[in-house]
Phi, psi and omega in degrees: 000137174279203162278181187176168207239148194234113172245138178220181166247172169287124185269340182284324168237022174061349162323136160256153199211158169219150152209129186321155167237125168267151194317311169303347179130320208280136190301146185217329139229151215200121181272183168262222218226129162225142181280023171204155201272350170293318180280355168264311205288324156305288175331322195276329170302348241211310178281326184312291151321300156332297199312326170277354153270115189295348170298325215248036195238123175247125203265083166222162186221160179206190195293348173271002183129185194259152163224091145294154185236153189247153184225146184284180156344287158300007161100316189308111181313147158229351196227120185235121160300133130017108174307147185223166192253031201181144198265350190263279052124272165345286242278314185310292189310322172283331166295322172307316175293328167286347173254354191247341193295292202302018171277164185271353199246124182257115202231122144285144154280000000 
């Protein structure tokens, strides 16, 4: 099974968010709250594209772990990962976003 994009809205602030799915389930990037389900659904337009380029992963850590944002063209994040406890750890989640980003199938909540 591949990845796929989980798109909803937030019932605590009526905002919409996607978040990449790896064929397991398990969440691998989380975008941030756009106030209109267009502007997710751009996002989700935006990692398809995007995802497979290694230019466009900014690699970062600090004393709480490991991270990565995936950015569109213009610098701008679309994406943020899961902390991670190891930097080779990080680095499988960004490759796991690069084979999983660029899927076509998108599930509303």
């Amino acid at each position: 099974m591949g990845g796929y994009y989980k798109l909803f809205q937030s019932s605590r602030n009526a905002e919409w968010y996607f978040s990449l799915k790896a064929g397991n389930h398990e969440t691998i990037l989380q975008s941030e709250g756009y106030k209109a389900k267009a502007g997710s659904e751009n996002g989700i337009a935006s990692v398809q594209v995007n995802s497979p380029n290694d230019a466009r992963y900014e690699r970062k850590e600090s004393s709480n772990g490991y991270w990565f944002t995936l950015k569109a063209a213009n610098g701008e994040p679309i994406g943020r990962s899961e902390m991670y406890t190891t930097a080779s750890a990080r680095d499988k989640g960004i490759e796991s976003v690069k084979t999983n980003g660029p899927s076509r199938d998108v599930r509303e909540d």
